[in-house]
SEZA-810158 format. One record per residue (C-alpha): x, y, z; residue number from 1. Coordinates in nm, 3 decimals, decimal comma. Layout:
<pazas>
X; Y; Z; pos
X; Y; Z; NUM
...
</pazas>
This chain:
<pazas>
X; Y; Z; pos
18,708; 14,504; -3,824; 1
18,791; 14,797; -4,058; 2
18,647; 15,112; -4,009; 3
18,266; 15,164; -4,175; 4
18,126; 15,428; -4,361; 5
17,811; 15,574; -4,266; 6
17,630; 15,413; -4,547; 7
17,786; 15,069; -4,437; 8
17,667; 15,123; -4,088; 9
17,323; 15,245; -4,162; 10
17,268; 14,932; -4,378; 11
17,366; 14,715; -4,101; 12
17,240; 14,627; -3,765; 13
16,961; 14,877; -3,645; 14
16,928; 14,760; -3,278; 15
16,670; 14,451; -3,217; 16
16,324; 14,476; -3,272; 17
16,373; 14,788; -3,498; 18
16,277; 14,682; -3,823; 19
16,051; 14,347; -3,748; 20
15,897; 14,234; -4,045; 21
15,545; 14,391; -4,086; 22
15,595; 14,682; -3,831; 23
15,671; 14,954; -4,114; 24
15,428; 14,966; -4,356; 25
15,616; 14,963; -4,735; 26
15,944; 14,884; -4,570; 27
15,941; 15,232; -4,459; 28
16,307; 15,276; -4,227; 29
16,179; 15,402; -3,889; 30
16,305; 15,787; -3,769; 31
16,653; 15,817; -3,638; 32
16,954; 16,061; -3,701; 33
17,306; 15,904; -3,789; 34
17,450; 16,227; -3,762; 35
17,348; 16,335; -3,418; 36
17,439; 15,963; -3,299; 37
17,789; 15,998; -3,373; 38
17,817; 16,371; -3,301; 39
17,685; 16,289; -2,943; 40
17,897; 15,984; -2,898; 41
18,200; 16,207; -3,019; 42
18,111; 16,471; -2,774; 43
18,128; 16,229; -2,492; 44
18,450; 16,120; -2,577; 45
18,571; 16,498; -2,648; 46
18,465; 16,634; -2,282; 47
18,339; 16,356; -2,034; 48
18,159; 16,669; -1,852; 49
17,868; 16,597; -2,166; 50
17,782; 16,315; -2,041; 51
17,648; 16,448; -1,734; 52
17,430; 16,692; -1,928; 53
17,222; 16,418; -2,035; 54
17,272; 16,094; -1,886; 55
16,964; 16,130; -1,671; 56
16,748; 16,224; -1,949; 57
16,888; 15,946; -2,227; 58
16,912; 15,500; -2,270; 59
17,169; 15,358; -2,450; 60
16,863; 15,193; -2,568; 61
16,800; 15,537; -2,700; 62
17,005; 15,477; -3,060; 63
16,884; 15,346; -3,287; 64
17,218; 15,115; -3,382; 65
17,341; 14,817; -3,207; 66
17,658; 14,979; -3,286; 67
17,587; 15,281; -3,062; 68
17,412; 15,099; -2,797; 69
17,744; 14,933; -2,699; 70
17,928; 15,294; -2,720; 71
17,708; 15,437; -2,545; 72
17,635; 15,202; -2,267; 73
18,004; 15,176; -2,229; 74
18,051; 15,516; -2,205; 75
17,724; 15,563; -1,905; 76
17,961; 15,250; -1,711; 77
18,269; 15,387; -1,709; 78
18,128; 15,736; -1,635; 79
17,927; 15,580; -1,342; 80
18,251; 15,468; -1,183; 81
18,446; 15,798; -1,225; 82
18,660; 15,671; -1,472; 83
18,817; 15,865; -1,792; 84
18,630; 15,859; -2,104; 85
18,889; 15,847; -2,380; 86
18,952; 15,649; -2,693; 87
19,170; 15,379; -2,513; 88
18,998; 15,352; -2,195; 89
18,680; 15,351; -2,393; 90
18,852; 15,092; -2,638; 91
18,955; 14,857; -2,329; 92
18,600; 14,836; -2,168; 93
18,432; 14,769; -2,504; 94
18,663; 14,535; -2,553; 95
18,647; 14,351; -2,204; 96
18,286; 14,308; -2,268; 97
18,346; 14,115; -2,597; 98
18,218; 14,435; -2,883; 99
18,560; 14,552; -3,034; 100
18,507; 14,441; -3,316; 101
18,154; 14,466; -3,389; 102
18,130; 14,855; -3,287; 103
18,432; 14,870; -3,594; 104
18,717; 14,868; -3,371; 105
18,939; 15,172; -3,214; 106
18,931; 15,342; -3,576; 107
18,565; 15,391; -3,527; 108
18,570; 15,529; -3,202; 109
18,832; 15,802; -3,348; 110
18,640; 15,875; -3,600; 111
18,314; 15,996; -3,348; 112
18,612; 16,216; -3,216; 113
18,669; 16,388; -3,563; 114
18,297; 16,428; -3,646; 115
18,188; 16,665; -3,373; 116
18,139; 16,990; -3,503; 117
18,076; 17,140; -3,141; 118
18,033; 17,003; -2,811; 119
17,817; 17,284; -2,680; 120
17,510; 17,130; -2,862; 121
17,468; 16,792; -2,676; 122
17,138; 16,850; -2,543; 123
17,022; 16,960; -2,916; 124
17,203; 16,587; -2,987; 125
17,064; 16,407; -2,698; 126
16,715; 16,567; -2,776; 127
16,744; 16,432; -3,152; 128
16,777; 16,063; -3,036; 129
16,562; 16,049; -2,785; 130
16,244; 16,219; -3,027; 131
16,382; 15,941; -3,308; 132
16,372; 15,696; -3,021; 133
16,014; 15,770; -2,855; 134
15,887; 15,779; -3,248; 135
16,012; 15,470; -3,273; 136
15,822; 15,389; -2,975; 137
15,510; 15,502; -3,081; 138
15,506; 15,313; -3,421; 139
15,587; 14,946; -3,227; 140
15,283; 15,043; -2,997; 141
15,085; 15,093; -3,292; 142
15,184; 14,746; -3,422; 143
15,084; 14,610; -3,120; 144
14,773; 14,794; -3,024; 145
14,658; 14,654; -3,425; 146
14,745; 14,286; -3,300; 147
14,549; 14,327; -2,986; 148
14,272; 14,413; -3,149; 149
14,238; 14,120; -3,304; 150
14,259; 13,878; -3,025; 151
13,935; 13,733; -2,926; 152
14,077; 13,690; -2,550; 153
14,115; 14,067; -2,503; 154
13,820; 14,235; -2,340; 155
13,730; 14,605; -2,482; 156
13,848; 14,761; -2,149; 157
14,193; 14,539; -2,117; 158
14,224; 14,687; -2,481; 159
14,177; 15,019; -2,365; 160
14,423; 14,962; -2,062; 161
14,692; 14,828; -2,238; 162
14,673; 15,092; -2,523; 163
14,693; 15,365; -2,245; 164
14,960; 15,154; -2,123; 165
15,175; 15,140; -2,461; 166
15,107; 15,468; -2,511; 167
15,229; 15,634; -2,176; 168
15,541; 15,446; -2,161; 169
15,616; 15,554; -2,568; 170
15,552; 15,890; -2,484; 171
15,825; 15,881; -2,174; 172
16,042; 15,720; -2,361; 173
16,029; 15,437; -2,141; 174
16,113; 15,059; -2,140; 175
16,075; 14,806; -1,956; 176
16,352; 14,772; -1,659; 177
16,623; 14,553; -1,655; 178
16,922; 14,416; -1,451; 179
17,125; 14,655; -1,319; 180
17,485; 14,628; -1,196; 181
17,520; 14,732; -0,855; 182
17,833; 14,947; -1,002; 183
17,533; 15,161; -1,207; 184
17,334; 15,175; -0,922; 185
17,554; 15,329; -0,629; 186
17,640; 15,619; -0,818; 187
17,247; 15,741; -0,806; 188
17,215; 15,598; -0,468; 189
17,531; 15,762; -0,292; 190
17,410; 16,099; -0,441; 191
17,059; 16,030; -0,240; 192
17,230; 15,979; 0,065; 193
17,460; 16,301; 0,010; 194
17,116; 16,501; -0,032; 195
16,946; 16,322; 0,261; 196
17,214; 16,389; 0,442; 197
17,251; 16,798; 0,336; 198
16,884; 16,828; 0,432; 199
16,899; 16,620; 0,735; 200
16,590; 16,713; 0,981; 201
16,350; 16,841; 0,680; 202
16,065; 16,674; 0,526; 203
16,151; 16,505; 0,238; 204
15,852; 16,402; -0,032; 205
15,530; 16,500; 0,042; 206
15,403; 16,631; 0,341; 207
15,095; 16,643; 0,492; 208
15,103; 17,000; 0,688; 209
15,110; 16,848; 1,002; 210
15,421; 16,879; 1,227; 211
15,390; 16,578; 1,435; 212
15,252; 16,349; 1,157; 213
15,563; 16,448; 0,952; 214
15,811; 16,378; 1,192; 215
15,668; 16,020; 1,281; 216
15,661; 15,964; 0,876; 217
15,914; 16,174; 0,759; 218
15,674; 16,261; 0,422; 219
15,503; 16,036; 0,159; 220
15,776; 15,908; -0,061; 221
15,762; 15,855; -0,447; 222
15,643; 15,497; -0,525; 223
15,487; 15,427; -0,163; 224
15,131; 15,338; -0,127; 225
14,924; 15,520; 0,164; 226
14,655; 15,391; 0,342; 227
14,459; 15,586; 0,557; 228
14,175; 15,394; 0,718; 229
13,889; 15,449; 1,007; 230
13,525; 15,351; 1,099; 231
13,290; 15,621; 0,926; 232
13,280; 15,977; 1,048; 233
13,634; 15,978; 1,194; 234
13,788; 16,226; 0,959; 235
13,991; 16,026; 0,717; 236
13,832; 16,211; 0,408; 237
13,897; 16,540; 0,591; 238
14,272; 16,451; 0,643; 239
14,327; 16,316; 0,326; 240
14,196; 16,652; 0,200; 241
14,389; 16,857; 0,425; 242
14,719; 16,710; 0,297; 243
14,573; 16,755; -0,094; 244
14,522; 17,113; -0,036; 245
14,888; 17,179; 0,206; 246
15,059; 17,020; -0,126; 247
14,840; 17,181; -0,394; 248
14,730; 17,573; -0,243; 249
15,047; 17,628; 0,023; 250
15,308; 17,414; -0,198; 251
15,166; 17,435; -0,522; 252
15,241; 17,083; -0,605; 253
14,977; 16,944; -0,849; 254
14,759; 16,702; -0,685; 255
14,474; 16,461; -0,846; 256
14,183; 16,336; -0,634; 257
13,930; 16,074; -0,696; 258
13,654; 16,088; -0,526; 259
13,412; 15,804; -0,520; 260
13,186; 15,909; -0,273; 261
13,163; 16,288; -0,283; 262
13,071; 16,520; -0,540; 263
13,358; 16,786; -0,682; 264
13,140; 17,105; -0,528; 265
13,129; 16,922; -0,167; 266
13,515; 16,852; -0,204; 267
13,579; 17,210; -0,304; 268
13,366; 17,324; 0,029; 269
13,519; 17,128; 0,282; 270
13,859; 17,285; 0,115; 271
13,707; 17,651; 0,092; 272
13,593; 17,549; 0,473; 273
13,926; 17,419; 0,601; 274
14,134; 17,730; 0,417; 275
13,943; 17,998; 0,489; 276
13,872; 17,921; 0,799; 277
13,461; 17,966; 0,744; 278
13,272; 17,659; 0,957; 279
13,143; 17,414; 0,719; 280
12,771; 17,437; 0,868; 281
12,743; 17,812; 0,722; 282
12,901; 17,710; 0,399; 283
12,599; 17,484; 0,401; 284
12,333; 17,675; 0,517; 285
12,421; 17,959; 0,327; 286
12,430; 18,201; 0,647; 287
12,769; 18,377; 0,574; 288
12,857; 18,651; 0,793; 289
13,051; 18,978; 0,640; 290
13,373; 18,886; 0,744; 291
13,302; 18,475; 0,620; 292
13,287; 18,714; 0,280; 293
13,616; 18,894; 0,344; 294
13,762; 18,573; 0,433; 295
13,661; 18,368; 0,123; 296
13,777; 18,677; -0,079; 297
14,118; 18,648; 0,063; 298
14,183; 18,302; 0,029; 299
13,994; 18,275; -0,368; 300
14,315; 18,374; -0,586; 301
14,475; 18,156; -0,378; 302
14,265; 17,884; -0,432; 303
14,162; 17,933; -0,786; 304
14,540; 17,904; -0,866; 305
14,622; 17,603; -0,669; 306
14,705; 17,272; -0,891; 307
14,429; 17,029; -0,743; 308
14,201; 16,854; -0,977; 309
13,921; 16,672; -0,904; 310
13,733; 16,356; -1,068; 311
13,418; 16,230; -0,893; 312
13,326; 15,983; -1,146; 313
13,102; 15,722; -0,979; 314
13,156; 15,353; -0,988; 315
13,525; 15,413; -1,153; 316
13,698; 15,110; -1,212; 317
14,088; 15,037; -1,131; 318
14,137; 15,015; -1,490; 319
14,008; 15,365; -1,546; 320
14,177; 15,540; -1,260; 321
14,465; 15,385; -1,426; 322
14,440; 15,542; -1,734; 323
14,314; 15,909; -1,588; 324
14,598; 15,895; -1,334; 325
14,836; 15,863; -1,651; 326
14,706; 16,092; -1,874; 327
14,696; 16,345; -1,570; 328
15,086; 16,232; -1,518; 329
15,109; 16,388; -1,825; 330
14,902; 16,701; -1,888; 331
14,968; 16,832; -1,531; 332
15,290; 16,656; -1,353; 333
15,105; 16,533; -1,107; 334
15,311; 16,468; -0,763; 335
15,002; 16,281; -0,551; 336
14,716; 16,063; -0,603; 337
14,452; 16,053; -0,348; 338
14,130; 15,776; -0,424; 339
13,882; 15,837; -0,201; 340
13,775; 15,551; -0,114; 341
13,881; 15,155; -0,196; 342
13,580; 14,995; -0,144; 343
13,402; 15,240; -0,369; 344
13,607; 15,095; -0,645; 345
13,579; 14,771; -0,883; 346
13,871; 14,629; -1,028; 347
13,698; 14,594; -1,389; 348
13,795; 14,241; -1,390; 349
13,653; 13,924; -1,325; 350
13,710; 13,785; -0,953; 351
13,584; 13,513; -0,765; 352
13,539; 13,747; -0,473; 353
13,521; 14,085; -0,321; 354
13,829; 14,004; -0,118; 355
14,051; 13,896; -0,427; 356
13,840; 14,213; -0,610; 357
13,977; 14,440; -0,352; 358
14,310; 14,273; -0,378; 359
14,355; 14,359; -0,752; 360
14,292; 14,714; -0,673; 361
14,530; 14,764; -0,437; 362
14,789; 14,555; -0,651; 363
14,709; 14,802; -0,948; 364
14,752; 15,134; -0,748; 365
15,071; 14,950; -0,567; 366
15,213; 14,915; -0,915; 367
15,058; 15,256; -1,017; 368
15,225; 15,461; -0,808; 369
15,561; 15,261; -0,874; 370
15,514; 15,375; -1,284; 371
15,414; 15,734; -1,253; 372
15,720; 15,729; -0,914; 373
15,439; 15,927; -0,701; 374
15,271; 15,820; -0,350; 375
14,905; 15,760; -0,361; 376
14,718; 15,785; -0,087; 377
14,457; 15,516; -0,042; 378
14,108; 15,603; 0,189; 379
14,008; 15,283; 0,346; 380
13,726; 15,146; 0,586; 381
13,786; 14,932; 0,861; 382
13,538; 14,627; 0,934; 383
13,293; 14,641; 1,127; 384
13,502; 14,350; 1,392; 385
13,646; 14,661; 1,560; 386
13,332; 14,781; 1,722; 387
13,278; 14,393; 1,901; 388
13,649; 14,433; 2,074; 389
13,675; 14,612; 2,443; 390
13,952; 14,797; 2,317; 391
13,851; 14,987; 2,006; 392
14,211; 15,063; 1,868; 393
14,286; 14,933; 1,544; 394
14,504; 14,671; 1,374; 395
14,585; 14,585; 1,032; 396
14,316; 14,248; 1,074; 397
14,039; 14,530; 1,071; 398
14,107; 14,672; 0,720; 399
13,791; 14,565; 0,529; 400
13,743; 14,312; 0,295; 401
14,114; 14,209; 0,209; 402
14,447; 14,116; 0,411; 403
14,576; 14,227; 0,073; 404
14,561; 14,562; 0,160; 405
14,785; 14,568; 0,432; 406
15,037; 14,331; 0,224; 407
15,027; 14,593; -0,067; 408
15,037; 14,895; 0,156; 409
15,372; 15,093; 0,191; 410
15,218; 15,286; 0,462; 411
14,872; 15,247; 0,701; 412
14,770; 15,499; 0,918; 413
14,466; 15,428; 1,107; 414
14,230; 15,767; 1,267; 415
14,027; 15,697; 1,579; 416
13,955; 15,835; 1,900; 417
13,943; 15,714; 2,246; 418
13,662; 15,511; 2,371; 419
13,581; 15,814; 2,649; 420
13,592; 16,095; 2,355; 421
13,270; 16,221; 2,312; 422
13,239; 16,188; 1,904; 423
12,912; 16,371; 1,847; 424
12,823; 16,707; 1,634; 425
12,843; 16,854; 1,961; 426
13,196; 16,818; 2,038; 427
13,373; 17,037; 1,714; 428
13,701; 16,952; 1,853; 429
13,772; 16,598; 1,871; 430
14,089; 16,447; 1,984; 431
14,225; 16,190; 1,747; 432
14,500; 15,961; 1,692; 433
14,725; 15,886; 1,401; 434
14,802; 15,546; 1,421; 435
15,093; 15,453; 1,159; 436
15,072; 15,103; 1,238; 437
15,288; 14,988; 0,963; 438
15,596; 15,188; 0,764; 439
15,768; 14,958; 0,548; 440
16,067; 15,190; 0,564; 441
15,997; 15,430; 0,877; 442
15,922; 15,348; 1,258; 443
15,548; 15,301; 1,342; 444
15,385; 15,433; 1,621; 445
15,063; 15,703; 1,777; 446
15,013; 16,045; 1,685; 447
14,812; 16,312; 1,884; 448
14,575; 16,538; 1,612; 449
14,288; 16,753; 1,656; 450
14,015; 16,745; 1,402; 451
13,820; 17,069; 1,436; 452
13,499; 16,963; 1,267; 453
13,380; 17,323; 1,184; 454
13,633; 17,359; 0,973; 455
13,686; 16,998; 0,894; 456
14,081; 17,057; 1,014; 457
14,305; 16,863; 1,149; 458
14,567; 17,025; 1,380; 459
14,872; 16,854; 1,563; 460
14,799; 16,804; 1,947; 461
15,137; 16,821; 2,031; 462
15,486; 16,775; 1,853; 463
15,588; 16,470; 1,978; 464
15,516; 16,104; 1,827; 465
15,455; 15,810; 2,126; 466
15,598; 15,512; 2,059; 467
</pazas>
């Protein structure tokens, strides 16, 4: 095919599902920036260093011509396999995958080389695109949110959901995965390994502050859903909360919390309590010795500053978690979720049961923590069947109200204490195990903790993990 002119191309194929019919208003040509397309697609071919700068950050899908789509994804391939980017190699693959022709043949591709001014401003380029692109984005939600609204099988709150939905992933940038060749994937994977292996022995992910609970999980991992269950009174809201405020006042990583049961002043106590080092009863009571005083004093900046938000909405539904959790994605990074606790929550849809209830939830914060890539950590009762066994220890038939749970779950820990532990107010320090009886992608096994109740702390017992 003879070489196009810029004019020729632009008239020609915009990439699918650009320009349907009634999705711009007046026939109205949706954003996008011929100039930066080719100028970016030049620079790659100039210096195949460029493509690194931005081949995290940018799709193929990204351009807004079919054209450039091919170009480009050809370009990502061959880069991916540590080949050369130049005209004929680029030529070759383009043509091996049948789009010689339509991309306007090898003349094209010289001509991207002779219209880059500078290959210094690729970001600037890639940056270009990729506002054109989530634009784009934004105006097919639109379109779709309008046809949604119009179905009579679409609840108010599904409405609501889905245009969260629409709009997160527009405002990312983001589409819907596809098929992968392994050749695209190894590249990203090999590099993970490199890194695991250059940090060999540290936590990677979250951690939760405690030495011997880290090295039997290794730290939360993006994606991975937490559960962390016990009978009431055990401590599993105090641990949870321990590894929010490790992350969010020692690490500064921003952390979100919903809390179902307790209000945002009794969270913020039991963290004042546990940081601070004040026992939780005086908090309470009000009867604060001089150096409680000094203490909180110390510790205030340092909590005032720390990343960790709080929503203690009652009654919250999984479709409204949903949407907080993303619009809290965005406004603060967030790197963990903690909801405090499962069966405080309704799944805002219709169920036959509390059992397949319970098992929407936990599909929706499964898939939830796979879209925002963070762990969420899940607080969870067990059933009351545990208390009729001679050996109270638990197993993954005791989570309440749903096998589901422990299908759905990346991760369960379970908290309780021997049968001879004296569990009253009396006894501050309780010893407690950490039972990680499943990790999809870890070893399970029994950890030895301490939970101080006057400070509502837990401690490692020792620094070993049993089997």
């Amino acid at each position: 095919m003879a070489d196009r002119s810029d004019a020729q191309i632009g008239e020609a194929r915009p990439r699918a599902g650009q320009n349907e019919a009634g999705s711009n208003p007046g026939n109205v040509v949706p954003p996008y920036d011929m100039g930066a397309e080719q100028s970016l697609l030049g620079s790659f071919i100039v210096s195949n260093l460029t493509v690194d700068e931005v081949m995290d950050y940018l799709k193929p899908e990204d351009f807004y011509f079919d054209e450039h789509v091919a170009i480009c994804d050809s370009i990502f391939r061959l880069r991916a396999s540590s080949k050369p980017v130049d005209v004929v190699v680029l030529s070759n693959d383009i043509k091996s995958h049948g789009n010689l022709d339509r991309i306007g043949g090898v003349a094209y591709l010289v001509k991207l080389t002779e219209l880059v001014p500078t290959t210094q401003n690729v970001k600037y380029y890639a940056e270009i695109i990729k506002e054109s692109s989530v634009k784009r984005g934004i105006i097919r939600a639109g379109r779709d949110m309008y046809e949604l609204g119009f179905s009579p099988t679409v609840s108010a709150m599904e409405l609501i959901d889905r245009t969260e939905k629409l709009i997160y992933e527009a405002s990312q940038g983001m589409v819907r995965g596809d098929f992968q060749p392994l050749e695209r994937i190894l590249p990203r994977t090999l590099q993970l390994l490199e890194e695991r292996y250059d940090h060999r022995g540290s936590i990677r992910g979250i951690a939760t502050g405690i030495k011997n609970l880290d090295l039997q999980i290794g730290g939360f991992q993006p994606q991975e859903l937490v559960v962390l269950a016990a009978r009431p009174s055990v401590g599993k809201t105090s641990l949870a909360l321990n590894i929010a405020a490790y992350n969010a006042v020692r690490l500064k990583k921003p952390v979100g919390i919903f809390s179902l049961e307790m209000s945002r002043e009794q969270l913020a106590e039991r963290v004042i309590s546990s940081e601070a080092m004040i026992e939780a009863d005086k908090l309470r009571s009000g009867y604060l010795s001089q150096e409680d005083w000094q203490a909180l004093t110390q510790v205030s900046n340092r909590l005032s500053e720390a990343p960790l938000y709080i929503d203690d909405a009652a009654g919250l539904t999984a479709l409204e978690i949903r949407a907080k959790a993303k619009r809290l994605a965005v406004t603060a990074k967030v790197e963990l979720l903690i909801v405090d606790y499962l069966q405080l929550a309704a799944s805002g849809e219709k169920a036959e049961s509390r059992v397949l209830e319970v098992a929407q939830i936990t599909r929706m914060l499964k898939n939830l923590a796979r879209e925002l890539n963070v762990p969420i950590i899940v607080v969870s009762q067990l059933s009351r069947d545990i208390e009729k066994r001679d050996r109270k220890k638990p197993q993954l038939s005791d989570l309440r109200e749903s096998g589901a749970i422990e299908q759905d779950a990346d991760i369960v820990i379970f908290l309780y204490t021997d049968e001879a532990t004296d569990t009253s107010e009396m006894n501050t320090r309780t010893p407690t195990n950490a039972l990680v009886a499943k990790h999809r992608n870890g070893k399970q096994g029994n950890v030895k903790l301490m939970f101080d109740k006057r400070y509502t702390r837990f401690e490692s017992l020792d620094t070993t993990a049993e089997d």
